[in-house]
C-alpha positions in Angstrom: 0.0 0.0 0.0 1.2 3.6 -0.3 1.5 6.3 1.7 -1.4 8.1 -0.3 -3.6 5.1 0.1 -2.2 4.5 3.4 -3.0 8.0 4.6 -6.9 7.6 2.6 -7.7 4.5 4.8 -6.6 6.3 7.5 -8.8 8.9 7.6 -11.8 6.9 6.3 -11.6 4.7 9.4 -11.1 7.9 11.7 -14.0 9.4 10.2 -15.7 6.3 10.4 -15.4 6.0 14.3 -16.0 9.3 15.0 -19.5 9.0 13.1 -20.2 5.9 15.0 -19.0 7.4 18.3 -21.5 10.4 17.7 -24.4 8.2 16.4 -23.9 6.1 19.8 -24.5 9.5 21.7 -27.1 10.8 20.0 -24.9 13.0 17.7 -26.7 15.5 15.0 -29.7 14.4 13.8 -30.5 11.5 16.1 -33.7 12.5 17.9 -37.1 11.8 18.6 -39.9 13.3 16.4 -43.2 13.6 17.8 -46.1 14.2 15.3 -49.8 14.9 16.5 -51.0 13.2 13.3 -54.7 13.0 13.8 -57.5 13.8 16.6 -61.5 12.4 16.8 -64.1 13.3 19.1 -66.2 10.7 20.3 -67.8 10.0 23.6 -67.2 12.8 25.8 -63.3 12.3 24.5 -60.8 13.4 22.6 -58.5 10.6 21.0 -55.2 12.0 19.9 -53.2 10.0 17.5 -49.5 10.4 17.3 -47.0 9.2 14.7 -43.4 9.1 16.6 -40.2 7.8 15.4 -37.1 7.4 17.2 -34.1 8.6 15.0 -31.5 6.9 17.6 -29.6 3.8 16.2 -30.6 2.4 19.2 -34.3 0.8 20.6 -35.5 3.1 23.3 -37.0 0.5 25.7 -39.5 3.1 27.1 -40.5 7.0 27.0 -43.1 8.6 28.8 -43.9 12.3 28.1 -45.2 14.4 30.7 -47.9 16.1 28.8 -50.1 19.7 29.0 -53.1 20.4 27.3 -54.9 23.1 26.9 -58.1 24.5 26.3 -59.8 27.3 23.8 -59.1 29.9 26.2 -55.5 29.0 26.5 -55.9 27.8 30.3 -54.5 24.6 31.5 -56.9 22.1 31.3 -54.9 19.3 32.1 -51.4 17.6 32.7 -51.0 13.9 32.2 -48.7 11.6 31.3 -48.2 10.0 27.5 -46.7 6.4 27.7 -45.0 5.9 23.3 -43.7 2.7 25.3 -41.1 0.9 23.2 -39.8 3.1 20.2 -37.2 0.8 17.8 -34.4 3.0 16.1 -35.2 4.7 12.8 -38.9 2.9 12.7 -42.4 5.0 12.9 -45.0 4.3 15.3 -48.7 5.2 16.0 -50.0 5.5 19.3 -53.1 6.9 20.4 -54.3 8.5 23.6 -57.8 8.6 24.7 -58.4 11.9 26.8 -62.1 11.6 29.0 -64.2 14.6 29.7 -62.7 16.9 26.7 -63.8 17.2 23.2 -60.6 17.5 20.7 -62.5 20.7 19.7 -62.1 22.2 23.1 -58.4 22.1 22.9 -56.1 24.5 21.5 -52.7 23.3 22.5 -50.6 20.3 23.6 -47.4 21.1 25.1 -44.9 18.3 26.0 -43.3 19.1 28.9 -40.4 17.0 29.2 -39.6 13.2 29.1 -41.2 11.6 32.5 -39.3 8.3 31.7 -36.7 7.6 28.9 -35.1 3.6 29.2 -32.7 3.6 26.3 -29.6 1.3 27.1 -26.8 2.6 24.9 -27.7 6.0 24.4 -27.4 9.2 26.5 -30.0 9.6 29.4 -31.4 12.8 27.3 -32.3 10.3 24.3 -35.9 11.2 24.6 -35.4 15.0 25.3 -32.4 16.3 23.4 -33.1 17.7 19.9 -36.7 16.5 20.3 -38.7 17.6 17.5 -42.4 18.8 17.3 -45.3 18.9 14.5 -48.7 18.5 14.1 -51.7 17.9 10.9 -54.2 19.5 12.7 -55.3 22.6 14.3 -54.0 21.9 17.6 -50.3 23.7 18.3 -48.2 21.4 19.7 -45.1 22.9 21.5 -42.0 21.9 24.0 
């Protein structure tokens, strides 16, 4: 080998641990994306649907949101908690949360207030908090 192809594989296999090093910490762009995909009214509740993918490379074992929501008027109505439960790396999921005694009409906003539990052996304890990203497809804002 030479000392230009010598040098090359050096720095492909630097590069290549420090991209696996910062994949295994939840480097750039590894995060958790939280989408408030859908909501229905039905009897005297409001089912929220959510479409959340963990952009780790690893499984998180468990995450549970603390969760706000709020109503027309922009007051508290409630804070709860949100269990995703297991969340394998780089893979949608649907979950859906049943809220009694509120019509999805009567809310305004759902604000996630930080991760309540986050089990992710192998990655940083802020897996579930750290560059988590928020959307929604309806007309309820949701924030963190």
């Amino acid at each position: 080998m030479n000392k230009i192809s010598m040098a090359a594989a050096a720095m492909i296999a630097g590069l290549t641990l420090a991209t696996g090093a910062a994949a295994q910490d939840g480097g750039p762009g590894a995060a958790v994306t939280i989408e408030l995909n859908a909501v229905k009214s039905g009897d005297a509740a409001c089912t929220l649907t959510f479409l959340v993918t963990n952009g780790h490379p690893a499984r998180i074992d468990k995450a549970v949101y603390e969760t706000v929501l709020f109503d027309g008027a922009g007051q508290v109505d409630r804070l709860t908690l949100f269990d995703f439960g297991t969340l394998p790396a780089g893979r949608p999921r649907v979950r859906q949360f049943s809220v009694a005694g509120v019509t999805c009409d009567g809310l305004s906003r759902v604000l996630i207030n930080g991760a309540h539990t986050c089990t992710a052996p192998g990655l940083a304890d802020t897996a579930c908090e750290a560059g988590l990203t928020l959307k929604t497809r309806t007309d309820i804002e949701v924030i963190g």
